[in-house]
C-alpha positions in Angstrom: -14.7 23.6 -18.7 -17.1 22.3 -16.1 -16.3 18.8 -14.5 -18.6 16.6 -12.1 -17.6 13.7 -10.2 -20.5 11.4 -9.4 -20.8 8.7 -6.6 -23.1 5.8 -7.3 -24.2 2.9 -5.0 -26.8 1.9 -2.5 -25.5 3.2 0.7 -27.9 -0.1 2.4 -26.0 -2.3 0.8 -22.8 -2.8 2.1 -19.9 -2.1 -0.2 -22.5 -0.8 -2.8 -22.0 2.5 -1.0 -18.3 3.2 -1.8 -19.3 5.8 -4.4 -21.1 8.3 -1.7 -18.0 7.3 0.8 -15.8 8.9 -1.5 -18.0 12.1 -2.1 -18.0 12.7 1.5 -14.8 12.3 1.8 -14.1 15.0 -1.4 -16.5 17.2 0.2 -13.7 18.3 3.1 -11.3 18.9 0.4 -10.8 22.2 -1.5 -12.5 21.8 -5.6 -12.3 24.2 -8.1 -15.0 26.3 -8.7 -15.9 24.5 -12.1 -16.3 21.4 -10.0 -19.7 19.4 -9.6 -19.6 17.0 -6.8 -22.9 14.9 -6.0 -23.9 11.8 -4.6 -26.2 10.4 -6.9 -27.3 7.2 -5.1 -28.9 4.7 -7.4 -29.8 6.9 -10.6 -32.4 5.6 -12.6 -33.8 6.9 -15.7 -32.5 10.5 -14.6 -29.0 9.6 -15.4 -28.5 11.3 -18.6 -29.7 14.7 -17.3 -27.0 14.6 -14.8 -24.2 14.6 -17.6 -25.8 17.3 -19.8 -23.5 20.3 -20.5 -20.8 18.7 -18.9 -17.5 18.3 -20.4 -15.5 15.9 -18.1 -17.5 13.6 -16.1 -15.9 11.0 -13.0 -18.0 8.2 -12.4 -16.6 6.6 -8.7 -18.3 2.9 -7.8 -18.3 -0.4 -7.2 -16.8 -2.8 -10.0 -16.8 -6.1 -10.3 -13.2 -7.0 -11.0 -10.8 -9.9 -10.4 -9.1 -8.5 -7.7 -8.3 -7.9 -4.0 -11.4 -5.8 -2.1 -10.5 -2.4 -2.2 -8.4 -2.4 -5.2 -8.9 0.7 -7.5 -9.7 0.7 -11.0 -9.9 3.5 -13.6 -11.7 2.9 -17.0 -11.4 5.2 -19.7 -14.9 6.3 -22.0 -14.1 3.6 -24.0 -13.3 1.0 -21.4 -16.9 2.0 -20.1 -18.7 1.7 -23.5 -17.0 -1.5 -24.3 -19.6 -3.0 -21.4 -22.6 -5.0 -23.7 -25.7 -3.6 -22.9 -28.9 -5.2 -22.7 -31.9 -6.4 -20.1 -30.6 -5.5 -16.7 -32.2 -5.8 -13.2 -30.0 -3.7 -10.8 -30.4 -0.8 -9.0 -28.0 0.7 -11.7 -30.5 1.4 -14.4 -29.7 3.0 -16.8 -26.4 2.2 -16.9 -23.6 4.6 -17.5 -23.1 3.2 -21.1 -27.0 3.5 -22.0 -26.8 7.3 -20.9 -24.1 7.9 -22.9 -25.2 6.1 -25.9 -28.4 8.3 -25.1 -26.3 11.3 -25.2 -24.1 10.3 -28.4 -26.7 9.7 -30.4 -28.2 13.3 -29.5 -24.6 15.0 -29.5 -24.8 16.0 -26.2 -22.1 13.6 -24.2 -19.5 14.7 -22.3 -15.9 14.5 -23.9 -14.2 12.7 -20.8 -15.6 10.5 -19.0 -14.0 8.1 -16.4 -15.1 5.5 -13.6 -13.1 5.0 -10.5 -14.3 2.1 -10.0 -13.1 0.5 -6.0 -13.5 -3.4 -5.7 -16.0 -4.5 -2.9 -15.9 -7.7 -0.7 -19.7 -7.8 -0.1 -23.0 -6.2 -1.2 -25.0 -7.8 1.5 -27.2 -5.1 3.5 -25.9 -2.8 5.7 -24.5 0.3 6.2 -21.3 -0.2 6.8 -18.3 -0.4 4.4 -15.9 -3.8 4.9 -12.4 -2.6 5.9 -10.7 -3.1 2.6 -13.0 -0.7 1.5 -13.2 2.0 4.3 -9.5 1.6 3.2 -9.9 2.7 -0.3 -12.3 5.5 0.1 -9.0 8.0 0.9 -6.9 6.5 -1.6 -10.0 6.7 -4.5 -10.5 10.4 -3.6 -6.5 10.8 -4.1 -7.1 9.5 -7.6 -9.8 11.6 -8.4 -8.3 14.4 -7.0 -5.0 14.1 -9.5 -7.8 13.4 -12.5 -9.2 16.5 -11.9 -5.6 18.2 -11.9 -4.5 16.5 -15.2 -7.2 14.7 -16.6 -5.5 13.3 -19.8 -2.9 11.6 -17.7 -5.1 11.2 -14.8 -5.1 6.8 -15.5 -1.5 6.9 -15.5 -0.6 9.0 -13.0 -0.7 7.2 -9.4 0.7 3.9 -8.5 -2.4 3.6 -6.4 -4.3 2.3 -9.5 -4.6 -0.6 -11.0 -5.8 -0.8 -14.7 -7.7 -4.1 -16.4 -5.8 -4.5 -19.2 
C-alpha cells in the first residue's frame, strides 16, 4: 500500500505555509518505507500526477473554517468532494476536488484520501507562521502520524481534532 502525505501553501504568505511547516516537521520523524512525504508548494495543473498510483493520500493545509487559528480539521474524501467547484483564482489551482474528479473519471484515484486541514489567522505576506499556528504545526503532524498508523480510524482517533460536522 503506498501512502503520501502532501503539504500545500505558499510559504510567502503567512499562514498559507502551514502545509510545508508540517512536512518539515514529519521529516525528523521515523515513516515507513511505503511513505511519500513532499512539500508540494502551490501545485498547479500537476496535481493529479502527484496522486497517481497512490492508494492513501493526506492532504495537510490551510482551511478556511469557523474556528480559533490553529484549530485542526480533518475531512474525509467525501468531505473534500462535497466542495462545489467552479472558476477559481488562487494559487490552489487545480483544486484537490478537480484532481480527483480528474482521476475518478479515469479510474485512477486514490482510495483514501484525507486533508488535515490547520486554521490560519492571516495570509498576508511573510514568512513567518502566527503563533497559533507555529502551535499547530506539532500537533497536525501528531494527527497525521496516528492516520498513517490506523487510517480508517485516523478522524476519530485524537482529541486534538476538531471535525465540521
Amino acid at each position: 500500500m503506498r501512502t503520501a502525505i502532501y503539504g500545500i501553501g505558499n510559504i510567502l504568505m503567512g499562514d498559507d505555509g502551514v502545509g510545508p511547516a508540517v512536512v518539515r516537521h514529519l521529516a525528523s520523524l521515523p515513516l515507513p518505507p511505503n511513505v511519500v512525504l513532499e512539500d508540494l508548494g502551490t501545485p498547479s495543473l500537476d496535481l493529479p500526477s502527484y496522486l497517481l498510483g497512490l492508494d492513501t493520500v493526506i492532504f495537510i493545509d490551510a482551511v478556511a473554517a469557523d474556528a480559533p487559528p490553529g484549530t485542526i480539521r480533518v475531512y474525509s474524501r467525501d468531505e473534500i468532494m462535497a466542495a462545489p467547484t467552479g472558476i477559481r483564482v488562487s494559487p490552489h489551482e487545480p483544486s484537490i476536488t478537480d484532481a480527483l474528479i480528474v482521476l475518478d473519471f479515469a479510474g485512477t484515484a486514490p482510495r483514501e484520501v484525507m486533508l488535515v486541514g490547520v486554521v490560519p489567522e492571516t495570509l498576508d505576506g511573510g514568512m513567518a507562521l502566527s503563533a497559533a499556528v507555529a502551535a499547530a504545526v506539532p500537533r497536525a503532524g501528531e494527527v497525521v502520524a496516528v492516520m498513517i498508523i490506523t487510517p480508517v480510524h485516523a478522524p476519530h482517533c485524537s482529541p486534538l481534532v476538531h471535525r465540521d460536522e
